[in-house]
VOPAGU-2260 file (C-alpha; in pm, 1 decimal, decimal comma):
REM VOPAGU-2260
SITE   aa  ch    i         X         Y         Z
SITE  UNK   A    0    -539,3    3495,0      35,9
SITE  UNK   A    1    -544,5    3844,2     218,6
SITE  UNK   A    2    -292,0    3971,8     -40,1
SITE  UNK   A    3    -597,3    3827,2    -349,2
SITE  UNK   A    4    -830,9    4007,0    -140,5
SITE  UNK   A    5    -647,1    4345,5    -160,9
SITE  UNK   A    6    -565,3    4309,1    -531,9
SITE  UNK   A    7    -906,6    4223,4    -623,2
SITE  UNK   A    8    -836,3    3909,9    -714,6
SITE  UNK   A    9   -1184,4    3655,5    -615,6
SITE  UNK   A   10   -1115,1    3322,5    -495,4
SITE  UNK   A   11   -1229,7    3018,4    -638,5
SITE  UNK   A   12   -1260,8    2636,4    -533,4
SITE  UNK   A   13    -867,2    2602,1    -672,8
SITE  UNK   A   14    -767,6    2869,5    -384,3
SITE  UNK   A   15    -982,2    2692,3    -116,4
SITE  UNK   A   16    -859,7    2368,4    -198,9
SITE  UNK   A   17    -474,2    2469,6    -194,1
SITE  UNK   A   18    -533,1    2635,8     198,5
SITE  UNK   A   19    -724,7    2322,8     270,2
SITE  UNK   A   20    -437,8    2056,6     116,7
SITE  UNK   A   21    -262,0    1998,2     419,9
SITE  UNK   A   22    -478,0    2171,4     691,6
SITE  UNK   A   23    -743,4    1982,1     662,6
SITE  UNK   A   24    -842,6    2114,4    1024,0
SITE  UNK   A   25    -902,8    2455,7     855,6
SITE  UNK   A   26   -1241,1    2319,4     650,5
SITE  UNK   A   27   -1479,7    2450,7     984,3
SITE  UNK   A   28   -1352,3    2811,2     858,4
SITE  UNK   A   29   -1327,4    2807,3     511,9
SITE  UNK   A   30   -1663,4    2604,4     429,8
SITE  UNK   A   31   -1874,0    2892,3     564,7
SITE  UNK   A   32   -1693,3    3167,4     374,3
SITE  UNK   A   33   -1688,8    2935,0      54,0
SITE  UNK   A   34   -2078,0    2909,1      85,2
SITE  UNK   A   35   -2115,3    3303,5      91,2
SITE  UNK   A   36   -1902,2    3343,3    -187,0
SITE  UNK   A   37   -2105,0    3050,2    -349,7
SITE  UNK   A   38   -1785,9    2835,5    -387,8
SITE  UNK   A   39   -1940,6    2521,7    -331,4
SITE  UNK   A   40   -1696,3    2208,1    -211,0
SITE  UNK   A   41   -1593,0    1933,5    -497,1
SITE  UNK   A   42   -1481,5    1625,4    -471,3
SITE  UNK   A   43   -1095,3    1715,9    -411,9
SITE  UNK   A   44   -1233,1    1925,1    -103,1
SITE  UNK   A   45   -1410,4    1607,5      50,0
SITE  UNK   A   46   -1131,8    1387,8     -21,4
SITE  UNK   A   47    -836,0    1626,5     153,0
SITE  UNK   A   48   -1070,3    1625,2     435,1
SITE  UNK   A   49   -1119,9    1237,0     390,0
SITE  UNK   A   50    -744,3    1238,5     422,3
SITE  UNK   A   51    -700,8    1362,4     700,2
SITE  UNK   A   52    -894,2    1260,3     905,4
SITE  UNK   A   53    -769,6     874,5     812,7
SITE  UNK   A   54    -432,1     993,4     907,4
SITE  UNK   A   55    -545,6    1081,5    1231,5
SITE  UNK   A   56    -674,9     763,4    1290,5
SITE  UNK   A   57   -1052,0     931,5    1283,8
SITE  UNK   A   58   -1164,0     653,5    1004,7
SITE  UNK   A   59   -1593,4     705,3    1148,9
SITE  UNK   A   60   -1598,4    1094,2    1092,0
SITE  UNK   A   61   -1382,7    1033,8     769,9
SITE  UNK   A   62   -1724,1     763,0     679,5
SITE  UNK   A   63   -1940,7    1081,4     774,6
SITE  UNK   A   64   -1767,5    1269,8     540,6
SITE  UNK   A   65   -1783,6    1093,9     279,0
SITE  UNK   A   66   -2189,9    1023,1     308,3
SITE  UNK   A   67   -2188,8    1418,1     363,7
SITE  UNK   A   68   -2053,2    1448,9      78,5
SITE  UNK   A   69   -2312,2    1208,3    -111,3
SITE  UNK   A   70   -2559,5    1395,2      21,6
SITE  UNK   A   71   -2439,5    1729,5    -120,0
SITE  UNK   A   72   -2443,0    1567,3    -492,1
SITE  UNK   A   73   -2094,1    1533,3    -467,6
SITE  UNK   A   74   -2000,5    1147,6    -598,0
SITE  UNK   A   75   -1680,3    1014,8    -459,4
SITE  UNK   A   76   -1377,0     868,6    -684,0
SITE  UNK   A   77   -1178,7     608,2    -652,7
SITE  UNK   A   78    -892,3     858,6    -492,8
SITE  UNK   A   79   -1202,8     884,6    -167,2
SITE  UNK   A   80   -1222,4     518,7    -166,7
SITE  UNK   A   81    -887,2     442,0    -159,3
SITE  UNK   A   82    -786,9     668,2     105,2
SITE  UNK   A   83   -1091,0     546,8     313,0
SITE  UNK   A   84    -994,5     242,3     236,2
SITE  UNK   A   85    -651,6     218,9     343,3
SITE  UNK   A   86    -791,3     419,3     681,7
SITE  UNK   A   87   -1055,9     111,0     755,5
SITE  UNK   A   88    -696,7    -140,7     669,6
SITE  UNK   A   89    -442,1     102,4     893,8
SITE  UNK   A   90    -743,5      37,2    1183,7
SITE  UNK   A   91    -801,8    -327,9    1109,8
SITE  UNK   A   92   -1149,1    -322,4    1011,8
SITE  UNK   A   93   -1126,8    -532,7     702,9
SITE  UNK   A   94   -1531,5    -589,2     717,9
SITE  UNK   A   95   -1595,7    -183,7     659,6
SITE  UNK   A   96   -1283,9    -200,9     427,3
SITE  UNK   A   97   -1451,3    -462,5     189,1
SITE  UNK   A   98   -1769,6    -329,4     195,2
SITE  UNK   A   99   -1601,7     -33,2      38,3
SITE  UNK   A  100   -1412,2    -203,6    -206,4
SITE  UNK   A  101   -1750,2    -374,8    -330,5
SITE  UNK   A  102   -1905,8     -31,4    -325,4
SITE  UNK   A  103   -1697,9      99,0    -606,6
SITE  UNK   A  104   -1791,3    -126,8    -856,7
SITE  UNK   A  105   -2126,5     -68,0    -767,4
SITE  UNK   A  106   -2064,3     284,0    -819,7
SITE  UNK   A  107   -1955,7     266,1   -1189,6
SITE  UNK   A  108   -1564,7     304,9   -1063,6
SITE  UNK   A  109   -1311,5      49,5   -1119,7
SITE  UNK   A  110   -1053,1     -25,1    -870,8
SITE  UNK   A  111    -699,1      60,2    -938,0
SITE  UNK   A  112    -352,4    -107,9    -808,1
SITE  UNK   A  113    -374,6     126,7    -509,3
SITE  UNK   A  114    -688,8     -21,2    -431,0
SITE  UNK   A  115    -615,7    -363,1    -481,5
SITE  UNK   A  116    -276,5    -338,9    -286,3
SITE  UNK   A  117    -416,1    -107,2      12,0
SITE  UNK   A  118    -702,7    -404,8      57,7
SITE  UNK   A  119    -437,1    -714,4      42,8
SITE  UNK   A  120    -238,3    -580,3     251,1
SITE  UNK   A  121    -500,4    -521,6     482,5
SITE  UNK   A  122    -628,6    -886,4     423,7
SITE  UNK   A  123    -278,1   -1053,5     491,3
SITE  UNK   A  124    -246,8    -826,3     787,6
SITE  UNK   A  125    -536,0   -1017,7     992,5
SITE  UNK   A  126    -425,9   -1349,0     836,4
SITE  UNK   A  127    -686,4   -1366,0     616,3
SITE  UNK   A  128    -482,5   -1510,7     319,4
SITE  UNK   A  129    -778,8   -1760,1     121,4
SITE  UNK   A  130    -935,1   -1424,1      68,8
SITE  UNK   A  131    -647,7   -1215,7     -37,6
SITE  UNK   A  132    -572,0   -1512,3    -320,9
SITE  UNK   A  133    -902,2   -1459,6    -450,5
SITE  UNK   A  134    -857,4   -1090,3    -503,3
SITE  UNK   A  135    -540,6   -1188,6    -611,1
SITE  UNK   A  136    -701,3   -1424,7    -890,6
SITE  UNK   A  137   -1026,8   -1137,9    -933,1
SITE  UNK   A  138    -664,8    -888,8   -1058,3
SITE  UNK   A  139    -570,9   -1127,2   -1285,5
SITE  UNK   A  140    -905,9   -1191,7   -1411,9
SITE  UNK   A  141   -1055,8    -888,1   -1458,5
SITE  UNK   A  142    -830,0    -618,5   -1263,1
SITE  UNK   A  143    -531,4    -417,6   -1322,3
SITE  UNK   A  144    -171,9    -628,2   -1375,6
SITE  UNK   A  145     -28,9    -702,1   -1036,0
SITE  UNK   A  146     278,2    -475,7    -976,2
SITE  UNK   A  147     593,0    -522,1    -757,5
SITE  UNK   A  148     405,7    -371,5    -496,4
SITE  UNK   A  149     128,3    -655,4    -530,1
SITE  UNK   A  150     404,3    -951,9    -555,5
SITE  UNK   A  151     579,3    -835,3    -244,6
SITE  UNK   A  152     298,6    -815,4     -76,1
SITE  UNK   A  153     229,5   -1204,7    -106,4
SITE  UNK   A  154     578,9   -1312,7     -60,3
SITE  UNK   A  155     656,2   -1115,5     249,0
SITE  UNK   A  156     334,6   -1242,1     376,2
SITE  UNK   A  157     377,1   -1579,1     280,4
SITE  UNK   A  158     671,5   -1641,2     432,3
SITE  UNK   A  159     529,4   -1412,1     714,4
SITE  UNK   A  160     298,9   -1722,1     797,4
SITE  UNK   A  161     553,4   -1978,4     744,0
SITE  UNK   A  162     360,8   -2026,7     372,2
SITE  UNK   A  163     759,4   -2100,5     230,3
SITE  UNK   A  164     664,3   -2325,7     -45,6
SITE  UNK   A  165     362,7   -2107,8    -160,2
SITE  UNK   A  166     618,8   -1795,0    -157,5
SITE  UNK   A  167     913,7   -1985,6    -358,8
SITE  UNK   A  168     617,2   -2115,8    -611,2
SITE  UNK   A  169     492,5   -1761,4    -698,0
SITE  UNK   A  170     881,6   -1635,9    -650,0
SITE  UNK   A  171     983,5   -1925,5    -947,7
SITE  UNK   A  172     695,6   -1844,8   -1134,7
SITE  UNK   A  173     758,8   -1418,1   -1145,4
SITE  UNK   A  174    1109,4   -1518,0   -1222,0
SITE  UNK   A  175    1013,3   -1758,9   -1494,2
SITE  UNK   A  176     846,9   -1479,9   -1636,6
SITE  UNK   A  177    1150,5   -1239,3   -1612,1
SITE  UNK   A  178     876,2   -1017,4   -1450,0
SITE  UNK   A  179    1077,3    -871,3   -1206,6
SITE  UNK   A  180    1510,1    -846,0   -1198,7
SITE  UNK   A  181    1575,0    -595,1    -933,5
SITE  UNK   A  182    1758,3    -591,0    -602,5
SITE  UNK   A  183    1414,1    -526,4    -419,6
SITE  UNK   A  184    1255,6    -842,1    -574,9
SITE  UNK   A  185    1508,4   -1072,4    -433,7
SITE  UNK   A  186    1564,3    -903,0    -125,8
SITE  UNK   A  187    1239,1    -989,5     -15,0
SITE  UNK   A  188    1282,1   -1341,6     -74,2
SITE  UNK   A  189    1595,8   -1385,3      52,3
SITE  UNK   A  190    1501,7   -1134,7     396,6
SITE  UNK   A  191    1192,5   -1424,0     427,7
SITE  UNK   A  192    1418,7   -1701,2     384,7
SITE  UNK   A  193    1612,7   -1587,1     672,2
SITE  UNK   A  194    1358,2   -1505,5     859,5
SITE  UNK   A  195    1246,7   -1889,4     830,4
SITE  UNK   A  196    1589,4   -2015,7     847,4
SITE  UNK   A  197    1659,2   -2144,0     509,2
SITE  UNK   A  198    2041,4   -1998,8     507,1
SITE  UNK   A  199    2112,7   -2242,3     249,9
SITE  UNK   A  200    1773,6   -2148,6      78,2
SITE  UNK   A  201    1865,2   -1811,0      77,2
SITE  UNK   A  202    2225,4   -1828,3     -35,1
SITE  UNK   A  203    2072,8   -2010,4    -393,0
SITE  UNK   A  204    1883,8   -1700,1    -423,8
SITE  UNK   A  205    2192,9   -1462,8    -378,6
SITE  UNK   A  206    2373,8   -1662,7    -615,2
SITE  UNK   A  207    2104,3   -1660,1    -853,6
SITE  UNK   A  208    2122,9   -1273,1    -831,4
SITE  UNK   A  209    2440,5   -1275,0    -971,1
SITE  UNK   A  210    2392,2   -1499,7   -1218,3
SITE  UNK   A  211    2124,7   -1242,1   -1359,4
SITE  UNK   A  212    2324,5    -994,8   -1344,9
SITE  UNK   A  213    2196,8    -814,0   -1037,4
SITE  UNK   A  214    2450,4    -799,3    -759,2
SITE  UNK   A  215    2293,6    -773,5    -407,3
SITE  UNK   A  216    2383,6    -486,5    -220,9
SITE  UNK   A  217    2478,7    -353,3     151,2
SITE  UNK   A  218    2036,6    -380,5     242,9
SITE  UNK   A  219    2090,8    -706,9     125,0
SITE  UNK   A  220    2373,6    -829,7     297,9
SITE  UNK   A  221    2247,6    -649,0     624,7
SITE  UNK   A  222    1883,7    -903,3     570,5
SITE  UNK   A  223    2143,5   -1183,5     535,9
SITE  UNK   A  224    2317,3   -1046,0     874,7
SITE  UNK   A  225    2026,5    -962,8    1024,6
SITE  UNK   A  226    1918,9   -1338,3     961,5
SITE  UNK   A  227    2226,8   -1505,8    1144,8
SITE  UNK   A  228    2204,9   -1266,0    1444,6
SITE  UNK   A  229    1848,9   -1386,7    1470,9
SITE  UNK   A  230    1934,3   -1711,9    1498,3
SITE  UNK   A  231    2276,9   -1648,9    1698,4
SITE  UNK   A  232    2455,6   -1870,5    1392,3
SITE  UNK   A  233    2634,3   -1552,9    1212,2
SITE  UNK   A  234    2973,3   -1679,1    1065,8
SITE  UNK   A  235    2937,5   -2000,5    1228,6
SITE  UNK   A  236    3188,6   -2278,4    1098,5
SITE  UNK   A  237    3072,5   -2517,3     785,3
SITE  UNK   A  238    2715,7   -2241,1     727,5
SITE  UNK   A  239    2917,8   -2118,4     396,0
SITE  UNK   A  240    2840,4   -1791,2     454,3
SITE  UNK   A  241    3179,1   -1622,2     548,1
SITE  UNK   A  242    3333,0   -1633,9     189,0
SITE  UNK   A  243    3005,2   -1410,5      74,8
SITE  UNK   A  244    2979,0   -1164,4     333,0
SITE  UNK   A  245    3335,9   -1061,5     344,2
């Protein structure tokens, strides 16, 4: 900014938002000398702060931000809540977390697949799965689609909790629908299926990947691996894995 300075070039809100994207830490410096220069924060300012401080862990003073910011006539958007969000979910405190997600509606803004998945994900973190179906059914209802990201999500954690049959119900129905065809998809299912023990489970589903034309590949037979080693029965006579894997 020195070499603006010396061409005559004034900053604006753009220039103190680039130096702040990144070093957050910076903001005790440049607010002051953006207030002289009446270059008042916006709502990308608050937010990069927001961000930071969530990815230090420092969720309250990222809260005090964001009421600062309130304060200052400055509304947040759903990019503040979602990042405070997902700071309340990375800590565990899903009771701050919801309260947020309620807020935004009440705030004219409409939650987005970020916000949705950040929140389940929280939600299935603490075990709290009744709750994450009903956001689940709110996204069908009235949110955005659920995404690969979403449908992951409940299958990883549904097999997470020993939830198999709920997992292969949603994983029939999503394939029903041809919604998904990709290695990741079935990689999940088949790395949960292992996880449970369901080798023979999980061996349908690698088959099936063929037969839709989506051959696994070297994450996928490390999951299946993985799987054996877990339960020390890797290659073990009469399992029907050894004509697969080699």
């Amino acid at each position: 900014m020195s070499e603006m300075k010396r061409k005559g070039i004034p900053p604006d809100i753009v220039t103190y938002n680039s130096l702040i994207d990144g070093r957050w830490k910076k903001v005790r410096i440049l607010l002051p000398e953006m207030v002289n220069l009446n270059i008042f924060p916006n709502v990308r300012t608050f937010t990069m702060v927001i961000k930071g401080l969530c990815e230090e862990g420092k969720v309250k003073y990222a809260k005090e931000v964001m009421k600062d910011m309130v304060e200052k006539g400055v509304e947040p958007n759903i990019f503040s809540y979602n990042i405070l969000i997902y700071g309340y979910c990375k800590k565990k405190k899903l009771a701050q977390a919801m309260r947020l997600f309620c807020e935004i509606s009440q705030k004219g803004l409409r939650p987005d697949i970020v916000t949705y998945n950040t929140i389940l994900q929280g939600l299935f973190e603490v075990g709290r799965t009744s709750e994450a179906k009903r956001i689940y059914a709110e996204m069908l209802s009235v949110g955005p689609r659920p995404d690969l990201c979403t449908h992951s999500t409940f299958l990883d954690s549904y097999f997470k909790y020993g939830l198999v049959e709920e997992a292969m119900s949603l994983f029939y129905e999503l394939e029903r629908k041809r919604e998904y065809t990709d290695i990741a998809f079935f990689s999940v299912v088949i790395n949960g299926l292992c996880k449970n023990g369901l080798f023979d489970e999980a061996k349908g589903i690698l088959r099936k990947m063929e037969d839709n034309g989506c051959p696994p590949d070297s994450v996928t037979y490390n999951v299946i691996v993985q799987g054996f080693l877990r339960c020390n029965d890797i290659f073990h006579e009469g399992n029907g894995w050894k004509g697969l894997l080699i």
